[in-house]
C-alpha positions in Angstrom: -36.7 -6.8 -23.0 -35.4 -5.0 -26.1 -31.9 -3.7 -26.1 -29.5 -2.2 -28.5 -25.9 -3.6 -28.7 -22.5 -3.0 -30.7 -22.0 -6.8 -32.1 -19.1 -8.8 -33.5 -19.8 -10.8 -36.1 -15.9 -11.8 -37.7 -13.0 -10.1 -37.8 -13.2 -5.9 -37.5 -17.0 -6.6 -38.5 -18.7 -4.6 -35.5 -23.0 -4.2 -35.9 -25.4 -1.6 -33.8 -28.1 -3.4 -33.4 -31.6 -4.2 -32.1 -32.8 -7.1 -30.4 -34.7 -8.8 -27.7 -32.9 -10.9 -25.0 -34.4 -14.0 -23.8 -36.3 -13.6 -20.0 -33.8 -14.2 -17.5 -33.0 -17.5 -15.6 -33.7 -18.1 -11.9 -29.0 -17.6 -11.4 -29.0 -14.2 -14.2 -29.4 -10.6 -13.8 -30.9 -7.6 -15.9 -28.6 -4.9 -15.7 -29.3 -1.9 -17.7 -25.8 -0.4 -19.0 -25.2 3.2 -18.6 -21.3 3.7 -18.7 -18.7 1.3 -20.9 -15.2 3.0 -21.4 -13.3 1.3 -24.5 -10.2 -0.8 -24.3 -7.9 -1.6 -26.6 -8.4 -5.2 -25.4 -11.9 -4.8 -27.5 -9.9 -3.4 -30.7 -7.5 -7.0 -30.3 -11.0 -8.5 -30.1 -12.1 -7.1 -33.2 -9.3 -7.3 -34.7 -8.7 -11.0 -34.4 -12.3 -12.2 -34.0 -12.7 -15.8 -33.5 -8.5 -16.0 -33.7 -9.0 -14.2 -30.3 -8.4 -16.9 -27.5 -11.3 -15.5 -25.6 -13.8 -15.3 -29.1 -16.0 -18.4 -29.5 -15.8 -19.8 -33.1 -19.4 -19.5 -33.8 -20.2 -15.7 -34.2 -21.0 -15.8 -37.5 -24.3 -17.4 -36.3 -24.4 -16.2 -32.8 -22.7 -12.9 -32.6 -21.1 -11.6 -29.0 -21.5 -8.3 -27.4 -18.5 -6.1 -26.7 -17.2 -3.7 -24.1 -16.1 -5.0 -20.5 -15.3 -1.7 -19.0 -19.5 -1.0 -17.7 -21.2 0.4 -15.0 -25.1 0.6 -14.8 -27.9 -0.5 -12.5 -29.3 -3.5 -11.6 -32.7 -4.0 -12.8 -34.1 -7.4 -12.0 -32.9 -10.4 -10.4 -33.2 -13.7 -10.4 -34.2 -15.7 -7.5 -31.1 -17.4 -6.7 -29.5 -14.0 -5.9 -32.1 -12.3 -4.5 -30.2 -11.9 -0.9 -27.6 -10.4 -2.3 -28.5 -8.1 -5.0 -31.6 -5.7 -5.9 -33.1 -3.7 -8.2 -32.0 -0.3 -8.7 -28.3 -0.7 -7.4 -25.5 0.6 -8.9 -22.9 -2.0 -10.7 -19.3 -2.5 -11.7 -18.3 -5.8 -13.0 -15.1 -7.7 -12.8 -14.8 -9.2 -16.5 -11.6 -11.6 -15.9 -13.6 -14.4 -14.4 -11.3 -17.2 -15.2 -14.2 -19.7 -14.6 -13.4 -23.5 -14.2 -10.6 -22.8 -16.4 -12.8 -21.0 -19.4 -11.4 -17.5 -20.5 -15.3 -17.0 -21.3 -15.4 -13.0 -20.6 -18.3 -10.6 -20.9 -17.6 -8.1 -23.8 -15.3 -11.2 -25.4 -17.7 -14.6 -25.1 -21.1 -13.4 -24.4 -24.4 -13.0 -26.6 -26.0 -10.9 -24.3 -22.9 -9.6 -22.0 -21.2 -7.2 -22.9 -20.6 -3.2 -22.1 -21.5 -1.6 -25.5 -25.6 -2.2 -24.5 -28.4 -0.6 -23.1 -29.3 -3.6 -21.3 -27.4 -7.0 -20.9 -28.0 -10.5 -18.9 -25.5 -11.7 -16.4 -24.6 -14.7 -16.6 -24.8 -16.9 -13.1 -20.7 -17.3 -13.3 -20.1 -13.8 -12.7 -22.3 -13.5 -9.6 -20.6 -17.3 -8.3 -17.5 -15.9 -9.0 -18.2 -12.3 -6.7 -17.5 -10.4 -9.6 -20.6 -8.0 -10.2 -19.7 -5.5 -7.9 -21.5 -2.9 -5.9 -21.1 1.1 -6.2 -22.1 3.3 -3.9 -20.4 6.6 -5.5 -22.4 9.3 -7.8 -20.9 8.5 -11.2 -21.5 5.8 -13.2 -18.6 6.5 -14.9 -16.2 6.1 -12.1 -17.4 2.7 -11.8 -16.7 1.5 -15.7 -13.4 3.0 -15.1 -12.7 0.9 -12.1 -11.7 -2.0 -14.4 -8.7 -0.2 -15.9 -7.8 1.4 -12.7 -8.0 -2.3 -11.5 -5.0 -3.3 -13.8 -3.4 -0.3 -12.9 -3.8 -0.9 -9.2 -2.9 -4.5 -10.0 0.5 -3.7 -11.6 1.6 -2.0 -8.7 1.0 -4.6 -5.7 2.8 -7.4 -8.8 6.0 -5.5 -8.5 8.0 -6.8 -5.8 11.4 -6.6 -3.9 13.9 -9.1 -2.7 15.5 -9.2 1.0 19.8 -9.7 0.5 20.4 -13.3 1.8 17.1 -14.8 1.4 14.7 -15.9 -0.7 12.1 -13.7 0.8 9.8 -12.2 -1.7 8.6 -8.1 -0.3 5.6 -7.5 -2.7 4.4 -4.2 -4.1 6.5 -1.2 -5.1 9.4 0.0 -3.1 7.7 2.0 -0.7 9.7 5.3 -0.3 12.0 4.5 -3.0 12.4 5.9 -6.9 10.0 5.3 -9.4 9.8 5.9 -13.0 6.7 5.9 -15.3 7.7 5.9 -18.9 5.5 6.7 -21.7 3.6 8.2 -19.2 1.4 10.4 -19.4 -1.3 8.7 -22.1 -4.8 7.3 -20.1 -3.1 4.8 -18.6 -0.3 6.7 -17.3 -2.0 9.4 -15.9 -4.5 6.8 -13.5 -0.8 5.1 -12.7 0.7 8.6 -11.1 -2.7 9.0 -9.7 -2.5 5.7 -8.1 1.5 6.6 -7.2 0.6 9.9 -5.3 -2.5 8.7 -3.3 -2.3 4.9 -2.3 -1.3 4.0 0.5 2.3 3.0 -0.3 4.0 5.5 -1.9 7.6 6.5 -3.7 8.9 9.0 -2.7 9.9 10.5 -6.3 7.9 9.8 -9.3 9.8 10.5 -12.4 7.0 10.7 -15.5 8.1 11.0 -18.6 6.8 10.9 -22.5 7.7 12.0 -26.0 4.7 14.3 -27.0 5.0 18.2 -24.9 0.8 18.3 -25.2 0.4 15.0 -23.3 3.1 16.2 -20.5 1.7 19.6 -20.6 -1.7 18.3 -19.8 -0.5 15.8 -17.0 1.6 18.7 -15.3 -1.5 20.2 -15.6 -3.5 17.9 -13.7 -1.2 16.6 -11.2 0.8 19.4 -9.4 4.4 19.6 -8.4 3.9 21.5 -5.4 0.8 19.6 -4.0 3.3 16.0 -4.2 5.8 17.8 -2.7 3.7 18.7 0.1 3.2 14.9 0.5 6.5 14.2 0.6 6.8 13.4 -3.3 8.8 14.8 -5.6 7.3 14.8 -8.7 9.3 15.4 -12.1 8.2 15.6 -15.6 10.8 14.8 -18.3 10.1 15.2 -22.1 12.4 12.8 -23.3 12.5 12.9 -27.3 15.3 15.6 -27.8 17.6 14.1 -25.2 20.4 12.2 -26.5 21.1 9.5 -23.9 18.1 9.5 -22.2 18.7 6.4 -19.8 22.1 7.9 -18.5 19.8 11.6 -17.8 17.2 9.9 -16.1 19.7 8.2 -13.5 20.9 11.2 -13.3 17.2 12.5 -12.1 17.2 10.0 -9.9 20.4 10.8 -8.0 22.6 8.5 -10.2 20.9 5.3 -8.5 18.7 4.3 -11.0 15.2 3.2 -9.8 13.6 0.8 -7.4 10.4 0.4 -9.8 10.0 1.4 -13.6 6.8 0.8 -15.6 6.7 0.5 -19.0 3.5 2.0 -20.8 3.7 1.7 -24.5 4.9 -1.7 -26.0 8.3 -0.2 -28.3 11.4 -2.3 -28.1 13.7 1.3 -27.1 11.9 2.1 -24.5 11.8 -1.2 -22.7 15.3 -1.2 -23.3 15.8 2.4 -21.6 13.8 0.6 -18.8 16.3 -2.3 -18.3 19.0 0.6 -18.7 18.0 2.4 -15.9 16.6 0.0 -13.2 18.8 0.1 -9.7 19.7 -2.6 -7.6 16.8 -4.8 -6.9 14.8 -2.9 -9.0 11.9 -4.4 -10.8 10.4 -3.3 -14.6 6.9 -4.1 -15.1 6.1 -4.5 -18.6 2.4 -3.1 -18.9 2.0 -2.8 -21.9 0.3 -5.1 -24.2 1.9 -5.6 -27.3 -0.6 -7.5 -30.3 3.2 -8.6 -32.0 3.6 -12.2 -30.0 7.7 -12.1 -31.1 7.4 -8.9 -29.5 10.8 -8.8 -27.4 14.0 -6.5 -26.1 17.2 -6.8 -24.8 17.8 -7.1 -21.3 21.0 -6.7 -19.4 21.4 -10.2 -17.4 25.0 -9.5 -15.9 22.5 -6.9 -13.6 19.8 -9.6 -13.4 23.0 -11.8 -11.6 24.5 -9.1 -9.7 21.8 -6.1 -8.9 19.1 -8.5 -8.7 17.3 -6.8 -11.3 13.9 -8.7 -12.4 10.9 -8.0 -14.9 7.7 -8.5 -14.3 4.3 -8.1 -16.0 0.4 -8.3 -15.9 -2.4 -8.0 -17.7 -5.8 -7.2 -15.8 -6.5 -7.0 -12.3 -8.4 -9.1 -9.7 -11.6 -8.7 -8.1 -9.6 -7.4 -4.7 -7.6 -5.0 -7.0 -11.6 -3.7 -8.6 -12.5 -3.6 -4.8 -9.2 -1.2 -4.1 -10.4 0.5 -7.0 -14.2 1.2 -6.4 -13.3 2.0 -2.7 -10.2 4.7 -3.5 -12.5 6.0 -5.9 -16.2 6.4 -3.7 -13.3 7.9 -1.1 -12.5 10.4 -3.7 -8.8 9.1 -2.8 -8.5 8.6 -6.7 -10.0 10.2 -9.6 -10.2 8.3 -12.7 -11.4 11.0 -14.9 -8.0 12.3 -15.7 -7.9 9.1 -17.8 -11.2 10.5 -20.4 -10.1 12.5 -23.4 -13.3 11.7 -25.4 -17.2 11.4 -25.0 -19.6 9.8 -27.0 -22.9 7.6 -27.6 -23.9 4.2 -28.7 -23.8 4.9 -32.0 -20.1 6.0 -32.2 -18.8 2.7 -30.3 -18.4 0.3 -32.9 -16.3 3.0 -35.3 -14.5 4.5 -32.0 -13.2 0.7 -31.5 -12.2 -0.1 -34.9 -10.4 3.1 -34.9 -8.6 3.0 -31.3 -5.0 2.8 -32.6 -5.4 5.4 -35.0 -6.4 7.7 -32.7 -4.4 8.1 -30.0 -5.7 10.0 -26.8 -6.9 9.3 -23.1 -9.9 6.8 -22.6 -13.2 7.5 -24.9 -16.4 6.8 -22.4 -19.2 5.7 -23.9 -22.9 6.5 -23.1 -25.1 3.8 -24.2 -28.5 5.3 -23.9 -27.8 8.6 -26.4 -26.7 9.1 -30.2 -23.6 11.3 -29.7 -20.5 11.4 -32.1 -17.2 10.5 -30.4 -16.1 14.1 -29.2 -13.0 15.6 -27.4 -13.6 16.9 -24.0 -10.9 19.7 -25.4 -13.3 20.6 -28.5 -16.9 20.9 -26.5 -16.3 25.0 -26.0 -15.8 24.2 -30.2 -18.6 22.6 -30.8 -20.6 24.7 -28.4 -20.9 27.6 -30.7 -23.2 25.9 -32.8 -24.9 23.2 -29.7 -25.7 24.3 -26.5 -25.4 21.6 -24.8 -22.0 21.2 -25.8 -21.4 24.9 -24.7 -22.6 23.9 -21.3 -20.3 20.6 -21.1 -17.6 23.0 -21.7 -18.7 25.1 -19.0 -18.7 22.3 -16.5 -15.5 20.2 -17.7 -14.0 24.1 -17.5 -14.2 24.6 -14.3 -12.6 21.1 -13.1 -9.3 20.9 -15.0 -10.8 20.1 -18.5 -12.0 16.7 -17.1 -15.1 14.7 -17.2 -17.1 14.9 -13.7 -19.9 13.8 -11.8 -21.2 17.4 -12.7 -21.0 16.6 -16.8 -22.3 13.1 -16.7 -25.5 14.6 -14.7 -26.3 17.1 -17.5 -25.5 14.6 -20.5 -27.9 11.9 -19.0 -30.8 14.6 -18.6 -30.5 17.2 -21.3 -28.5 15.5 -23.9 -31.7 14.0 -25.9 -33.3 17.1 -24.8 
């Protein structure tokens, strides 16, 4: 079986290539890939090659596929998982496997695993480990964004809560309490208020803020006011850049309490300081963002850590239960992981579109492995549509649903596009 993949090879030296993987083994699976959204885990990758704790040191010689955020269908399966699996399902994979102590990971570790692919073998650890997951919703792209919504949905049930005279820990966020979502409203940001408004334990305010008035513009856009309210949320968007004390106005947003649980989205020392600043009693800041500085650090106010019982927390990924949550919120339509896509593109603009992630700051780009498509804004289709029809026609679609990617646009891409 031939199959095209986006390579690593040393350090920011990513390869489209062709080449045929070896017949399976009685414990591996053929997937074919359809979906893979990039992470800026794959970027660190890149970046660091075989300095990268998950990278094997031999890629000169035996290069690794990247991309762990896939979704495809199964295509044929070896004999050992034959009661479990068959050809023709839909897929989502867990890609933290964390097996027998290895930090082995497709799209990190693998020479034929990894999301940037047309077609890939699973290795026999992913299926011991209950990580290639099932997906019964229409999308495929719903199910490669299932692993960021994982660490999303993982963040929130790692923040916990302590009872007054005991040592009794109450996890997950404060439910009917204060929350704050700072840097909020890049990708990750928007699937956390998504996550906020429609789990089932809720805030009961969710204060979002960010720097940049497009960003909050289009997340005030997407989620409504008066909808959350009619859940019992108040929802408040806050545009922080002009404000001079902006940890003293946003206690006084939350009633001059502070907040039960703040999230951190964007790794700068000032604003996990204004996260400290304006944490209540008990409350808990999760650090969620990822910095690639390893003396990354901040002040923290530890007379509140004695006496309020403030606490930080932080995590990176999600588990398999958390890509369960995920998958299940998302077939439910409970969820919508779309408002997390800013950019569409095809195999051919991975490897540049990963080299490239910090220097391009947007929502999530989704990549479809089986076309040739250059990396393009969902926002520039109507654009580009004057001189391509079919990009006239995804603005049509995308149009009509909020300017996001849908089940609708991914139909007509995976039918016409090559067309």
């Amino acid at each position: 079986m031939k199959t095209r993949a986006v390579r690593l090879y040393g350090k920011k030296d990513l390869r489209l290539e062709e080449f045929e993987l070896p017949p399976i083994k009685e414990d591996e699976i053929l997937v074919e890939v359809i979906s893979d959204s990039i992470c800026m885990s794959s970027y660190k990758a890149a970046l660091l090659a075989t300095d990268h704790k998950r990278v094997p040191k031999d890629i000169a010689e035996n290069p690794i596929i990247i991309g762990h955020e896939m979704a495809g269908n199964i295509v044929q399966v070896g004999a050992k998982w034959k009661d479990q699996f068959a050809p023709g399902e839909k897929f989502s994979i867990q890609p933290a496997l964390n097996y027998k102590g290895s930090m082995d990971s497709p799209g990190y570790s693998y020479p034929h695993c990894g999301g940037a692919a047309t077609y890939v073998i699973m290795p026999q650890e992913v299926m011991e480990l209950g990580c290639l997951l099932k997906y019964e919703g229409e999308s495929y792209y719903e199910a490669s964004l299932a692993e960021p919504m994982s660490c999303i949905i993982g963040s929130f049930h790692a923040n916990y809560h302590t009872t007054m005279g005991s040592y009794e820990h109450n996890m997950g966020i404060a439910e009917g309490g204060k929350l704050a979502i700072l840097a909020g409203a890049g990708p990750m940001g928007l699937g956390a208020i998504d996550y906020a408004l429609h789990s089932a334990r809720r805030p009961k305010m969710i204060v979002v803020t960010d720097v940049d008035e497009k960003r909050l513009a289009r997340a005030q856009g997407i989620f409504s006011v008066a909808e959350a309210k009619k859940d019992g949320i108040e929802l408040v968007f806050v545009n922080t850049k002009e404000v001079p004390d902006a940890p003293a106005h946003l206690i006084q947003v939350s009633g001059g309490t502070g907040f039960d649980d703040v999230y951190v989205f964007a790794p700068v020392k000032a604003l996990v300081e204004q996260g400290d600043k304006i944490l209540g009693r008990d409350g808990c800041l999760n650090f969620f963002a990822g910095p690639t500085d390893v003396n990354f650090a901040g002040e923290c106010n530890f007379y509140n850590v004695h006496y309020n019982a403030t606490h930080i927390v932080g995590t990176t990924g999600g588990n398999t239960a958390d890509m369960i949550e995920s998958l299940w919120m998302t077939e439910k339509k409970l969820i919508n992981p779309a408002v997390m896509v800013t950019h569409i593109g095809g195999l051919d603009s991975a490897a540049e579109a990963t080299l490239t992630l910090p220097d391009a700051p947007a929502g999530k780009k989704l990549i479809y492995t089986s076309i040739n498509m250059e990396l393009t804004a969902i926002a520039d289709f109507a654009e580009k549509g004057k001189k391509n029809p079919h990009y006239q026609k995804l603005a049509e679609i995308t149009s009509k649903n909020k300017g996001l990617w849908c089940t609708e646009a991914e139909k007509y891409l995976l039918e016409k596009w090559s067309q």
